[in-house]
N, C-alpha and C positions, 0 to 999 in steps of 0.2 A: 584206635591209636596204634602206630605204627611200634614194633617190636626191635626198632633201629635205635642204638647211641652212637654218639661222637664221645671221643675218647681223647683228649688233647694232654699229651707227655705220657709216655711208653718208658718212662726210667721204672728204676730198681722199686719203685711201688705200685706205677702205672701198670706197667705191663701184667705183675700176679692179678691187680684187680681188674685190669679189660679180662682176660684169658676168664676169671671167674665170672663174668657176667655173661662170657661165652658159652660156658657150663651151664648157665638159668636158662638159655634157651634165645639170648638176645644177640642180633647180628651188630657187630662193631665195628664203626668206622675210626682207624686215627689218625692222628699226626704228629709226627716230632721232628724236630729239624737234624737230631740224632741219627745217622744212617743206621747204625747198628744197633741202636734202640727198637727204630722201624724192624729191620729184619729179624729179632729175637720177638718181635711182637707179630709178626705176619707168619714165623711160623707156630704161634699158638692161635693161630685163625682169624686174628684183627683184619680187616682188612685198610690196607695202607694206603691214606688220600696223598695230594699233590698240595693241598690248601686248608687251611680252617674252612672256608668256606663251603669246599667240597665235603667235607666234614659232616659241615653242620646239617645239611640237604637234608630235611626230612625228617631228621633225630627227633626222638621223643623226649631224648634229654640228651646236654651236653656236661661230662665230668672234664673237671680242668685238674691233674695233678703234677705241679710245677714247685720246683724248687724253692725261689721267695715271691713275696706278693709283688715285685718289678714286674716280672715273666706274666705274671698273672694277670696284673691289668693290662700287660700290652696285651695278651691273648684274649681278653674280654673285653675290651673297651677302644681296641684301634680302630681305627678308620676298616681295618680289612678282617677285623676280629669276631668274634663270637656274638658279641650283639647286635653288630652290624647283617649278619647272614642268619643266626636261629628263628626258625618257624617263631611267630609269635605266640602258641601257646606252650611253646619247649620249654623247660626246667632246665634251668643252667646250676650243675651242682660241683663247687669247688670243695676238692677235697685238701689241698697245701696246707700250709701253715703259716700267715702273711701279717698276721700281728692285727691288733683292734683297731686302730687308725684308718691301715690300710683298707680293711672288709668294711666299714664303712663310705668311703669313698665309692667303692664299687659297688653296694646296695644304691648309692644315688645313681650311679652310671646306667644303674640298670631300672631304677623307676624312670630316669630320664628318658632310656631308649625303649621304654615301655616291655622288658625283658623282665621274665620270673629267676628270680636268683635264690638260691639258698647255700649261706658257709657252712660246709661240712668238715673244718679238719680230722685227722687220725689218729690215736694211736695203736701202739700195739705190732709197727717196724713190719720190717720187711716177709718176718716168719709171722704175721698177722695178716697181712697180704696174701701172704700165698695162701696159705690155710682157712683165709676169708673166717679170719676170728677177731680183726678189728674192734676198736671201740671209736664211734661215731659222735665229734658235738657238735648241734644242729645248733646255727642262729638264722631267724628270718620268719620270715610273714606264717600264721597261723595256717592261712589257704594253703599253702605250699607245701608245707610238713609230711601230709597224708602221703601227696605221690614219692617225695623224696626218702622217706621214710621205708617203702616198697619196695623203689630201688633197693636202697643201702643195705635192705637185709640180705639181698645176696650177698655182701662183702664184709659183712661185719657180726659179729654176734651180740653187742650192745649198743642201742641206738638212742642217744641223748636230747631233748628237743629242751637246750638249755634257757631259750628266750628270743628277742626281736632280732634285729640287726646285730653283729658284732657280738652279741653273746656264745655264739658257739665259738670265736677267737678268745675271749676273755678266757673261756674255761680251758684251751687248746693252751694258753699261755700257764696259766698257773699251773696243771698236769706238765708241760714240758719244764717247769722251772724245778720242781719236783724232779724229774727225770734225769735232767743234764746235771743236779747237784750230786746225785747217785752216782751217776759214770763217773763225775769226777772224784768224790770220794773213796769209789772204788778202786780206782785207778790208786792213789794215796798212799790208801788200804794195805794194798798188795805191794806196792813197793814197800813200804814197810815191812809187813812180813816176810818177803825175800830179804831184807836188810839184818831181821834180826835170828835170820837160817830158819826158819819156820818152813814144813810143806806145803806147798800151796795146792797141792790137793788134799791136804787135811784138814787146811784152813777153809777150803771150801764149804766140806762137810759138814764141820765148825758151823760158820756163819748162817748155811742155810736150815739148821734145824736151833738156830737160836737170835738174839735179838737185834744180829744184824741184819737179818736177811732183806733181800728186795730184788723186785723181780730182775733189776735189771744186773746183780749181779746171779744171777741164776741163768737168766738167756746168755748176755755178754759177758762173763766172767773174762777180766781182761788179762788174765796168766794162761799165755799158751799152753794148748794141752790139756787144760783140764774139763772144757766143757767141749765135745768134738765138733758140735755145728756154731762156735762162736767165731766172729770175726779176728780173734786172738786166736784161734787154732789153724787159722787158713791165713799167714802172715798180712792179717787185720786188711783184709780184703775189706772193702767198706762194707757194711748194712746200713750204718750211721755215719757220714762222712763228721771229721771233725769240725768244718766251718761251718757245717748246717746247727752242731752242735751250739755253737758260739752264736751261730746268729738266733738259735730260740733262746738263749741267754740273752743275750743284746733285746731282744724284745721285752723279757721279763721284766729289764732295768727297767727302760722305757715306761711299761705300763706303770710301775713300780712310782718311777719320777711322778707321772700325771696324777697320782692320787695322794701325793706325798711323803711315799713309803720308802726307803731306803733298805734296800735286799740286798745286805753284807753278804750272806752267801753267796748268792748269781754273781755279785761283783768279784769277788775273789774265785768260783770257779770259771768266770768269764776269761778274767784276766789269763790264768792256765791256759784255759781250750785256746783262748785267742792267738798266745805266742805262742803256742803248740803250732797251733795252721799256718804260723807264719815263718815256724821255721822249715819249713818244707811238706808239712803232713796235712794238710789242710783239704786232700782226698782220698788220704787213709780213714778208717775207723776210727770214730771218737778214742773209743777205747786203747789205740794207740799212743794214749797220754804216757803209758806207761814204760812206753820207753825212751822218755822227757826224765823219767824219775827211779827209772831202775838202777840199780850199780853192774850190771850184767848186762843189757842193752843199749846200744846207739841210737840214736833218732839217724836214717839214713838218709844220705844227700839228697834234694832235691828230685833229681830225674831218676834214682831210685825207687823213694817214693812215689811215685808219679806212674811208672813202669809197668 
C-alpha cells in the first residue's frame, strides 16, 4: 500500500494535521482553492495539486477537512470530486463537522460510488491540531475502522469508534453543543466580572481551581491578557471563528428538533453567537462575544473586523 494521502482543505486545522502526517513518514498530496492556505501548507511540505483529482492519484486515503458539510459533499460527491477519482480500495476519511443529516447522505454517495468512507470529526481546536492531541469520533462500517483508526493515531491522542453511519456526527454534535454553551457563558462570565470591578486575572485563578472551571475557559479564556496563547490575547485572531460557532449550535437545535428535544440552552447561546456574526465579527474568535457585552469594549466596524 502506498505511503501517499490526499489532503483536501489546508485551513487553520488542515494544514497542522497534513504537516503532522508529514512527520509519521507519509508523503501529502493537497488542495484548497485558498492561495495562501496552499502556500502556508507547501511550506510545511504538502505537496500542492492543481485538482482533487490530482489529489487523489494513488492516495491510500483521502482526509477531507472543510468548513460545513455544503464544502463537503461538493468535495466528495461531484461529478469532479473525491469519489469520482479515489483508487477504489482508498479510505475516504472526513474529518469536519457537517451534522448527522448531512454524514448520512454521504455514507450513501459513497456505497453508491462503491467508495470506503468513514466520519471522523474533532475536537480539541486548533492547539489539538498542531500538537496532534486531538480527540477523534469515528462513525462507519466495522471493515474500515482498523485502517482509519492507524491513520488517525498520528493526529490525535483519543480515538472513538462511536457506531455505524452518522454516529461519529451524533456524538461531534452533542460534544460541540457542550462546547459552544461554554464560550458563551464564558464570554457572560467575564463580562460580568469586569461589570462588577473584579480581576479578571484573579478571576481566572478563581474559576480554574474551583467549580467553574472547563477547558474551554482555560485554553480560550476570553479576557485579554490573561491566558498569552488565547485568541483574546492576540485581538481574537480566530482559532474558533464565531459563525462556525453558531453554525455547530444551529446543528445541535436541529438534531435536538428530530428527537423532540427542545435545547433552551443552544437556543439562547445561538441566538448570541448568531447576532454577534452578524454584526460584523462572524470571522473573528467565537470568544470575541465579549465585546458584544463588555462596558469597556466596542464590537469594531465591519472591515475592521474582517482586517
Amino acid at each position: 500500500m502506498s505511503k501517499t494521502i490526499a489532503w483536501i482543505g489546508l485551513g487553520y486545522m488542515g494544514n497542522p494535521m497534513s504537516q503532522n502526517m508529514i512527520e509519521a513518514g507519509y508523503s501529502v498530496r493537497g488542495y484548497d482553492i485558498d492561495s495562501d492556505a496552499q502556500n502556508r501548507a507547501k511550506k510545511n511540505g504538502v505537496i500542492i495539486t492543481n485538482s482533487i483529482a490530482e489529489a487523489c492519484q494513488g492516495a491510500e486515503a483521502i482526509f477531507t477537512m472543510l468548513p460545513t458539510g455544503k464544502e463537503v459533499k461538493e468535495v466528495l460527491t461531484g461529478s469532479d470530486g473525491v469519489f469520482a477519482h479515489a483508487d477504489s480500495n482508498a479510505l475516504v476519511i472526513d474529518c469536519s463537522t457537517i451534522g448527522i443529516d448531512m454524514a448520512g447522505e454521504i455514507h450513501k454517495c459513497s456505497d453508491n460510488a462503491g467508495s470506503r468512507f468513514v466520519e471522523a470529526p474533532v475536537s480539541g481546536g486548533t492547539e489539538g491540531a498542531r500538537d496532534a492531541t486531538l480527540t477523534f469520533m469515528m462513525g462507519g462500517k466495522e471493515s474500515d475502522i482498523p485502517q482509519a483508526t492507524s491513520l488517525l493515531e498520528h493526529l490525535g491522542e483519543y480515538i472513538a469508534h462511536v457506531g455505524g453511519p452518522q454516529a461519529g456526527q451524533a456524538a461531534k454534535v452533542v460534544n460541540n453543543l457542550i462546547m459552544a454553551v461554554c464560550v458563551t457563558v464564558n464570554c457572560e462570565a467575564t463580562a460580568l466580572a469586569e461589570r462588577l470591578g473584579l480581576d479578571l486575572k484573579a478571576m481566572f485563578d478563581i474559576v480554574t481551581h474551583s467549580s467553574g472551571d472547563n477547558w474551554t475557559f482555560r485554553l480560550w479564556n476570553p479576557a485579554p491578557g490573561v491566558v498569552p496563547d488565547a485568541p483574546s490575547s492576540h485581538e481574537f485572531k480566530a482559532g474558533f471563528k464565531t459563525w462556525l460557532l453558531a453554525k455547530d449550535l444551529s446543528l445541535a437545535l436541529t438534531a435536538g428538533r428530530s428527537v423532540g428535544l427542545n435545547i433552551s440552552t443552544a437556543e439562547a447561546a445561538h441566538r448570541l453567537m448568531d447576532n454577534h456574526a452578524q454584526s460584523g465579527c462572524a470571522d473573528m474568535d467565537a470568544t470575541s462575544l465579549l465585546l458584544s457585552l463588555s462596558s469597556k469594549n466596542k464590537v469594531p466596524d465591519k472591515e475592521q473586523a474582517l482586517s
